[in-house]
C-alpha positions, 0 to 999 in steps of 0.5 A: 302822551303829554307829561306822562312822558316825563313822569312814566318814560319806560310806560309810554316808550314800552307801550309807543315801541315794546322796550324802554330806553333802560333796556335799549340802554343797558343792551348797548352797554353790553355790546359795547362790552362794558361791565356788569356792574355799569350795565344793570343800574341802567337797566334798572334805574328806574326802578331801583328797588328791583334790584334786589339781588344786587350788591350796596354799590350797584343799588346805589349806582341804580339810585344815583341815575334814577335821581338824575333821571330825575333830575332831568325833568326838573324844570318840567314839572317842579309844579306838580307837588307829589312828584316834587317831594318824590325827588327832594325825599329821594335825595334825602333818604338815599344820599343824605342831601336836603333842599340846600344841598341839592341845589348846591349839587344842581348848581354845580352841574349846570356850568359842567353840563353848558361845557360838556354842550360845547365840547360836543358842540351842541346846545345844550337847553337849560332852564336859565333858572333851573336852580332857582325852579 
C-alpha cells in the first residue's frame, strides 16, 4: 500500500482488516469506561468535519488529534506539497497557528515525546531534524 498508508490510514486499515484503528480505538475507550466526549473525537479524528452534531469542544478535540495525526507522518511526507499545505492550513484556520508557531509547537513536543520513550522505556524514532523538515 506504500504511502497510502501515511496519507488514507483508515482506507487501507478498513480494506486490510474491515475497521480502522479510529473505531478500534474509540471502542477501546469505552470498555474502558471513558466518557463520551474523549471517545468520539478518536473516533472521528479523521474526519472531523463528520462530527456535525457535536458540540465546539468535541469538534475541537476531534481537530486537535487530526492535527497531531497529522503531525505524525510529518517527516514522512513534508515532500509531497499538497499534503504539506493540508496540515499548515489546518493549523492555521483551526488553531490560528501559522508556520512559526507551529514549529514552536513541534519543537516543544519533541523533547516531551524522547521523555514519555524513557519512561515507557522504549525508543522513541524521531527524525533527528523533525523541525527543521
Amino acid at each position: 500500500h506504500g504511502d497510502r498508508h501515511t496519507t488514507d490510514p483508515t482506507g487501507v486499515e478498513a480494506e486490510v482488516f474491515g475497521l480502522d484503528h479510529a473505531e478500534i480505538g474509540a471502542e477501546l475507550l469505552l470498555r474502558w469506561n471513558l466518557p463520551q466526549h474523549l471517545v468520539e473525537p478518536v473516533r472521528h479524528h479523521h474526519a472531523p468535519d463528520r462530527m456535525e452534531r457535536a458540540g465546539p469542544a468535541l469538534l475541537d478535540r476531534a481537530h486537535v488529534i487530526h492535527l497531531a495525526s497529522q503531525l505524525v507522518h510529518f517527516d514522512q511526507v513534508s515532500n509531497d506539497p499538497a499534503w504539506l499545505g493540508r496540515v499548515l492550513a489546518t493549523a492555521d484556520d483551526r488553531f490560528g497557528l501559522g508556520h512559526a508557531d507551529l514549529l514552536a509547537v513541534v519543537g516543544a513536543a519533541v523533547p516531551k515525546i524522547e521523555e514519555f520513550g524513557r519512561l515507557i522505556n522504549q525508543a522513541v524514532a524521531l527524525s533527528p531534524e523533525f523541525v527543521g523538515v
